[in-house]
C-alpha positions in Angstrom: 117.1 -8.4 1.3 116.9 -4.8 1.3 116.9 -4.5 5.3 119.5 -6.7 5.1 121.8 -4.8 2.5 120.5 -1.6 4.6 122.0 -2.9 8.3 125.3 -3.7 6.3 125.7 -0.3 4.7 124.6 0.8 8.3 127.7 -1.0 9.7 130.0 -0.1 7.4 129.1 3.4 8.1 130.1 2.5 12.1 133.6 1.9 11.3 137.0 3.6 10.8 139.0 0.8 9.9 138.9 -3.1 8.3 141.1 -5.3 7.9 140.9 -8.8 7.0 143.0 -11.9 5.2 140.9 -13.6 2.4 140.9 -16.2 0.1 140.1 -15.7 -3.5 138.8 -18.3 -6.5 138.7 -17.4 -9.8 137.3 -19.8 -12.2 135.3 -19.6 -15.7 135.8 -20.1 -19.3 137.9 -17.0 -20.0 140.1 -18.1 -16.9 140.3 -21.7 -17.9 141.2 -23.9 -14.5 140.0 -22.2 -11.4 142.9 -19.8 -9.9 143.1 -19.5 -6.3 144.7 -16.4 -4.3 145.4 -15.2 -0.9 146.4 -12.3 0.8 144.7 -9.3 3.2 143.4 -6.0 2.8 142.7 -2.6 4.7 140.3 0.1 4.6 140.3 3.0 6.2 138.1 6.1 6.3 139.9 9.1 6.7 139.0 13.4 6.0 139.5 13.2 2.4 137.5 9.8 1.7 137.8 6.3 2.1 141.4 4.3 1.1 142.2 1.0 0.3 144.7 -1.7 0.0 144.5 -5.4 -0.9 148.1 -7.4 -0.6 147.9 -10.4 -2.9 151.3 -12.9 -1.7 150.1 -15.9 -3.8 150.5 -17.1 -6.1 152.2 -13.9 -7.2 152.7 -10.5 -5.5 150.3 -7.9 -6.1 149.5 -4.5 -4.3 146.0 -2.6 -5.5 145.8 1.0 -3.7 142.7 3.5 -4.1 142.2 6.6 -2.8 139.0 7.1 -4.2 140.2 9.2 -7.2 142.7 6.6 -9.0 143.6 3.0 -8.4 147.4 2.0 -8.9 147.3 -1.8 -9.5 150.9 -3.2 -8.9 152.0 -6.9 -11.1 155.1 -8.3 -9.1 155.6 -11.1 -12.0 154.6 -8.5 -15.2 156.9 -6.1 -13.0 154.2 -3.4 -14.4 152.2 -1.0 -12.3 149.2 -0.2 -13.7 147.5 3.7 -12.9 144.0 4.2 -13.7 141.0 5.9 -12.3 137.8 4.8 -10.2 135.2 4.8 -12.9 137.9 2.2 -14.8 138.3 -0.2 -12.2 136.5 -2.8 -11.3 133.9 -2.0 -8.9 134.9 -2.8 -5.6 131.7 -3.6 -3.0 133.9 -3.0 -0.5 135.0 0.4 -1.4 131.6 1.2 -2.1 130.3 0.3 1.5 133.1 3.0 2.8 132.0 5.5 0.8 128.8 7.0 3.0 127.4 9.4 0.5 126.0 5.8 -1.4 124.0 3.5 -0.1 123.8 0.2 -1.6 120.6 0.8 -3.5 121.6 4.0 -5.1 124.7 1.3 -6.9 122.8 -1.7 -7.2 119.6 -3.2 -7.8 118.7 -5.9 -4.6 117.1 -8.8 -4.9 116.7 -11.4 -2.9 119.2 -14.4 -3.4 118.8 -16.7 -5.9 118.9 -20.5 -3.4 120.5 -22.1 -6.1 123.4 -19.6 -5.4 124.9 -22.1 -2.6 122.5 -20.0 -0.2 124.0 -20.9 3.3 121.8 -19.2 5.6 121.7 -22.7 7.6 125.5 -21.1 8.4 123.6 -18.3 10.2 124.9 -16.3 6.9 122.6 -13.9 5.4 122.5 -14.2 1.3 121.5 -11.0 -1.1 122.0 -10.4 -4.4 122.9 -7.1 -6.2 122.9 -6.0 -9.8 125.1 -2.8 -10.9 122.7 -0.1 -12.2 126.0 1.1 -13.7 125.5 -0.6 -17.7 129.0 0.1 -18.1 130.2 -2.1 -14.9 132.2 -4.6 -15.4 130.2 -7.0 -13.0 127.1 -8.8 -14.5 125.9 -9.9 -10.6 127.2 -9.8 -6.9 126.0 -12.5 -4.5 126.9 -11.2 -0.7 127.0 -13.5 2.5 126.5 -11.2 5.9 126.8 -12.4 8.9 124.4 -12.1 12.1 126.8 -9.3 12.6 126.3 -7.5 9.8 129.9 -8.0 8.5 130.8 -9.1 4.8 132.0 -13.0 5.0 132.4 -13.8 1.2 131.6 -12.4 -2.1 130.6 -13.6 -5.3 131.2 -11.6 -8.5 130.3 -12.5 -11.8 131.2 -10.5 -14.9 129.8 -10.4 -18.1 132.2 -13.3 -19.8 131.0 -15.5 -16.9 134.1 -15.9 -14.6 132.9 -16.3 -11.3 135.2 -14.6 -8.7 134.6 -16.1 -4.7 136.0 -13.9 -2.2 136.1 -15.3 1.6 137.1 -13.0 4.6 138.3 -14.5 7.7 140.1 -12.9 10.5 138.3 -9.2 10.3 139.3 -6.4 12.3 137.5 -3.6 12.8 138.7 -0.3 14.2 142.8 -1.2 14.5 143.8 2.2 12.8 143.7 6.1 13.2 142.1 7.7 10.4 144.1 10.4 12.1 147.7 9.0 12.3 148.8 10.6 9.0 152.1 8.6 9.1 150.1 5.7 9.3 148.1 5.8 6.8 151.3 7.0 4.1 152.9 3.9 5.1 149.7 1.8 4.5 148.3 3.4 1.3 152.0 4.8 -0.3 153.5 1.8 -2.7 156.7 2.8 -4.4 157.4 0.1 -7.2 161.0 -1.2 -7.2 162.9 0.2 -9.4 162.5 -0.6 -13.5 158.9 -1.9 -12.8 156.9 -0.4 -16.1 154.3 2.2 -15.1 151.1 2.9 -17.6 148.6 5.2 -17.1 145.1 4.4 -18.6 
């Protein structure tokens, strides 16, 4: 597990740019009936740190930007966007992979998967399993499938109320953007709310 967690931070570390459409399942007691999601996201490393955006379009419009310092989370149906920073957000795997002064062991504890985590390495798909050595993380344990590649297929987060939270990647592109087309990356990673949409700051 921990060559395998080692060869994805490695890849991660390869690449400028991802981009991907996903898929995402909420379900738990808190959330009542499972919740499904679907959207894509971008990451891009640039001179000042990684970025990122995810685009939810169902079932409601959402837009999540980081920078690395502060997170704006935008709520098309609470028209509310919400301003925090990092250390308040949930912790992002994704992000953290980007960020090349971590490596995956210096976040999380690895261990290797649990099979009665709907292992699938029959798929080819690699399996570990990560727990945040941050005690104030939101996240209770992260299941990660890998593929051959070393690319992130799906994600499993579950928090400390239980809600399980499945991510799956499909259509990933790696290396589309210039971390050095500064116009580029302002239209990418630059949301301006409409107007009369609540702003809070936490």
């Amino acid at each position: 597990s921990v060559q395998v967690a080692e060869r994805l931070h490695y890849y991660y570390q390869q690449i400028d740019s991802l981009s991907f459409n996903f898929t995402q399942q909420t379900s738990g007691q808190i959330s009542g009936r499972p919740k499904t999601g679907t959207g894509n996201a971008l990451f891009v490393r640039t001179g000042s740190g990684p970025k990122m955006r995810w685009n939810y379009v169902s079932p409601d419009r959402q837009v999540i930007i980081s920078d690395g310092q502060s997170v704006s989370m935008y709520f098309e149906k609470l028209n509310q966007m919400v301003i925090s920073s990092v250390e308040q957000a949930q912790a992002d795997i994704l992000f953290s992979l980007f960020e090349s002064n971590n490596t995956i062991s210096d976040s999380f504890t690895i261990l290797d998967s649990d099979p009665g985590s709907g292992s699938t390495e029959s798929s080819g798909l690699k399996t570990i399993h990560l727990i945040p050595k941050d005690t104030n993380s939101q996240i209770n344990t992260i299941h990660l499938w890998i593929s051959t590649d070393s690319s992130l297929r799906r994600i499993e987060l579950v928090d400390h109320f239980e809600t399980k939270t499945i991510i799956n990647l499909s259509d990933i592109r790696t290396n589309t953007i210039n971390p050095d087309d500064i116009q580029k990356l302002a239209d990418i990673f630059t949301f301006t709310p409409p107007e009369g949409t609540e702003i809070i700051r936490q």
